[in-house]
C-alpha positions, 0 to 999 in steps of 0.5 A, a space after each residue: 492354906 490348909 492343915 498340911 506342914 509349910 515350907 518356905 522356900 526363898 528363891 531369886 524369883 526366877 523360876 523354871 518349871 521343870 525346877 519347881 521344888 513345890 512339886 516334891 514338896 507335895 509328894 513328901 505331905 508339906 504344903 509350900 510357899 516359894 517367895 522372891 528374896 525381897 519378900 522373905 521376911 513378909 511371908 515368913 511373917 505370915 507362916 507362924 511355924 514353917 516345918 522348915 524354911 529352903 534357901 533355894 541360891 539360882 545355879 548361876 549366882 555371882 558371888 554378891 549374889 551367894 553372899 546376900 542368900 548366906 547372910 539370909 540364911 544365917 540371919 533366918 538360923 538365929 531368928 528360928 532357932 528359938 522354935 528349932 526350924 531347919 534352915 536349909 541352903 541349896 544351890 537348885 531343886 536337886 538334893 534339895 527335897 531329901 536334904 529336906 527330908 533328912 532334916 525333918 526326919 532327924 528333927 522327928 527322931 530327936 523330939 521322940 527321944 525327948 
């Protein structure tokens, strides 16, 4: 990929077109990366410095299912705490692009500061 910021975004590998979160990734500058929940860890691998990494759960996940994206996402927290990478949980494409954007935002802010 090209110079532009990565995300990853994690999802169940079922994707609608209408909820691709791809699309206000690119509008807000990031260039992005969506990859099954299988494949996280092996695509991470390949993104030396996501700017941020989306743990996008499917609307109608049962409760093993929440569990499994939690425990990704808590795992992925303590893995990419070192580099001070967001880890952000989301239920959908919706909230998730500004949740994103606050996140880096105040991340931006703080490092300013520092």
């Amino acid at each position: 990929m090209n110079g532009m910021q990565k995300v990853l975004v994690v999802d169940s590998g079922e994707r609608a077109p209408d909820s691709a979160l791809s699309a206000e990734l690119a509008g807000m500058g990031y260039a992005s990366v969506t990859a099954p929940f299988e494949a996280a860890d092996d695509v991470l691998a390949l993104i030396p410095s996501p700017a941020a990494v989306v743990v996008q759960m499917p609307y109608q996940a049962d409760w093993s299912e929440r569990k499994r994206f939690l425990e990704l996402a808590s795992r992925l927290r303590k893995t990419l705490s070192a580099n001070s990478t967001p880890v952000i949980i989301t239920g959908g494409v919706s909230g998730a692009a500004t949740m994103l954007q606050n996140e880096l935002r105040t991340r931006a802010v703080a490092a300013a500061e520092m």
